[in-house]
N, C-alpha and C positions, 0 to 999 in steps of 0.2 A: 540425617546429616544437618547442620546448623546452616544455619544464612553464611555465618563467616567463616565457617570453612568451605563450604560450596563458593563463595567467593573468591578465596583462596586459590583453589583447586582451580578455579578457571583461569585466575591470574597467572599461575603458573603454568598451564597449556598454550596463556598469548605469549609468554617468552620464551614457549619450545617453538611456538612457527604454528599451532594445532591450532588456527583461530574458527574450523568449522565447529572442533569438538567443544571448545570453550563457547561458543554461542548457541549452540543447543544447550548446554549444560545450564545458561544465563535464562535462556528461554525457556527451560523448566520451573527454572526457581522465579522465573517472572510469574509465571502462569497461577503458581499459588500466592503471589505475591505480587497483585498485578498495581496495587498506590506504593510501594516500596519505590521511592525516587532513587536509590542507593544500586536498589539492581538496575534500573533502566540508565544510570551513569555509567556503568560497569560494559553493559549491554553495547553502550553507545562507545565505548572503548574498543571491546571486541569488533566491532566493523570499523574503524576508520583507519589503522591498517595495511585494510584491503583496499581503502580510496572507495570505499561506500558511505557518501557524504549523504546521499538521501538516507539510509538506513541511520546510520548516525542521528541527525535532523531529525528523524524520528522518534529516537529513543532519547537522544539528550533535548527534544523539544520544551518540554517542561523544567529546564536545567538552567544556571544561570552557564553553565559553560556551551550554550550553544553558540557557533558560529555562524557569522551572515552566509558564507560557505554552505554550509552544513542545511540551513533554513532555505535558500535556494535551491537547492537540490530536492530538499523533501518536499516545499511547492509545486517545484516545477513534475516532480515527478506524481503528486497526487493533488492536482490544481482545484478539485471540486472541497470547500470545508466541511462537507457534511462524512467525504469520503477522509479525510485528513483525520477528524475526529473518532471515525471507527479504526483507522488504523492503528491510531495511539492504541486502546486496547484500555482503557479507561476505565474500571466498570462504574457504570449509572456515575457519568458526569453532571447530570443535573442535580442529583443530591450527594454524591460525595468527592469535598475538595482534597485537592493535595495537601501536602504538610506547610509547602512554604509560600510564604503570600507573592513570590514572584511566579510561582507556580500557579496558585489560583488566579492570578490576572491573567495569564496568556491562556490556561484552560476555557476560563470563562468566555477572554474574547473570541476563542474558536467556535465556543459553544454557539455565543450569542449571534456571531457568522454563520453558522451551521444551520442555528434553528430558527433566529432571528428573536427569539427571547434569552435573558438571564438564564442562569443556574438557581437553584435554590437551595442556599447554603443560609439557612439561617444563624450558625455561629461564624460567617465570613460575607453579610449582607455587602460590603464596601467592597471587597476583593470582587465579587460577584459581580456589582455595578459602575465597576471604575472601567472607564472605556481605553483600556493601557491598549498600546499596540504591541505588537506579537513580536515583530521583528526589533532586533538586537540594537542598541543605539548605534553603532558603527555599520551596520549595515545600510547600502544600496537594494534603492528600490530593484528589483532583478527584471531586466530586457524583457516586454513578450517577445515571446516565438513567435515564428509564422506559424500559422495554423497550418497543420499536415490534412490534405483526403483522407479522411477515413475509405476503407477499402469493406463495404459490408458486403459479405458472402451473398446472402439471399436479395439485398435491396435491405429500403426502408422498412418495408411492409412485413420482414421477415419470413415470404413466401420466394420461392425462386421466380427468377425474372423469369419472362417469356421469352421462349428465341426466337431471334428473326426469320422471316418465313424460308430462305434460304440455306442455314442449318437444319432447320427441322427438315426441313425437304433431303438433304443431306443426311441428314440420322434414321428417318424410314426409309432411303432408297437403301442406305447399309443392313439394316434390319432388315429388310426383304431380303437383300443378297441371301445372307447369313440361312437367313430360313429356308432359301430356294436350296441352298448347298447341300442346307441337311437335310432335306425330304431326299435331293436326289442320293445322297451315299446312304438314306434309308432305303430306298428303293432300285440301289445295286445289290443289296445283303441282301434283300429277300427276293431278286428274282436270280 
């Protein structure tokens, strides 16, 4: 099946209401076609919709139709650039740019955010080394959050905490019970 009918085909499942089927279908034709800016605008079509503005943001990042909207949302929802750059799905952003030089400025600047060196695009040295900013001219810088607790299962250390002597004392008196109970209905059977 062609790029433009698989296009097609999804276009017409977003104006039956099918935006799950049309976004797997887009997410196919992404995957073999992961620098095609044409699917990832399509892509970014199929979520916004549903009011998935991070997913959006994500996919129309490299797009000149990205909104500040859009860019907030995929910030805030994957705030570290090194994670922001793997989620794009980019392959080998250090040596291959996108098509359009507004595209390779914002890759780049993620890139160079990310890794904290340039891209190496030798036929796009200037796109590579132009220090453009990412976000959109009309957009606001976006509020920090308050920083949420993180809530870690085991601790820092990824080992389970210790219990206080109190529970443990509490968990072997139950453990004994338990074992007294059963030797005794063991040894109602056998006498």
């Amino acid at each position: 099946m062609s790029v433009e009918s698989t296009l097609a085909r999804a276009a017409a499942e977003l104006r039956a209401g099918h935006h799950p089927q049309a976004r797997r279908r887009l997410h196919g034709l992404l995957s073999g076609r992961p620098t095609d800016l044409t699917v990832r605008r399509h892509l970014a079509d199929a979520y916004r919709p549903t009011g998935q503005r991070d997913e959006s943001g994500r996919w129309n990042y490299l797009d000149e139709a990205l909104s500040p909207a859009e860019l907030a949302a995929f910030e805030r929802r994957f705030p570290d650039p090194a994670r922001r750059l793997r989620v794009l799905r980019w392959p080998d952003p250090a040596r291959t740019p996108p098509s359009t030089p507004l595209a390779r400025r914002r890759l780049a600047a993620l890139y160079r955010e990310a890794t904290g060196t340039a891209p190496d695009w030798p036929d796009h040295r200037k796109d590579a080394a132009t220090p453009a900013p990412v976000r959109p001219r009309s957009a606001r810088p976006a509020r920090p959050r308050a920083a949420r607790p993180v809530r870690l299962l085991y601790g820092p250390t990824g080992r389970r905490p210790e219990l206080p002597p109190h529970r443990a004392a509490l968990r072997l008196t139950l453990a004994l019970l338990g074992a007294l109970l059963l030797l005794t209905a063991a040894a109602r059977v056998l006498l």
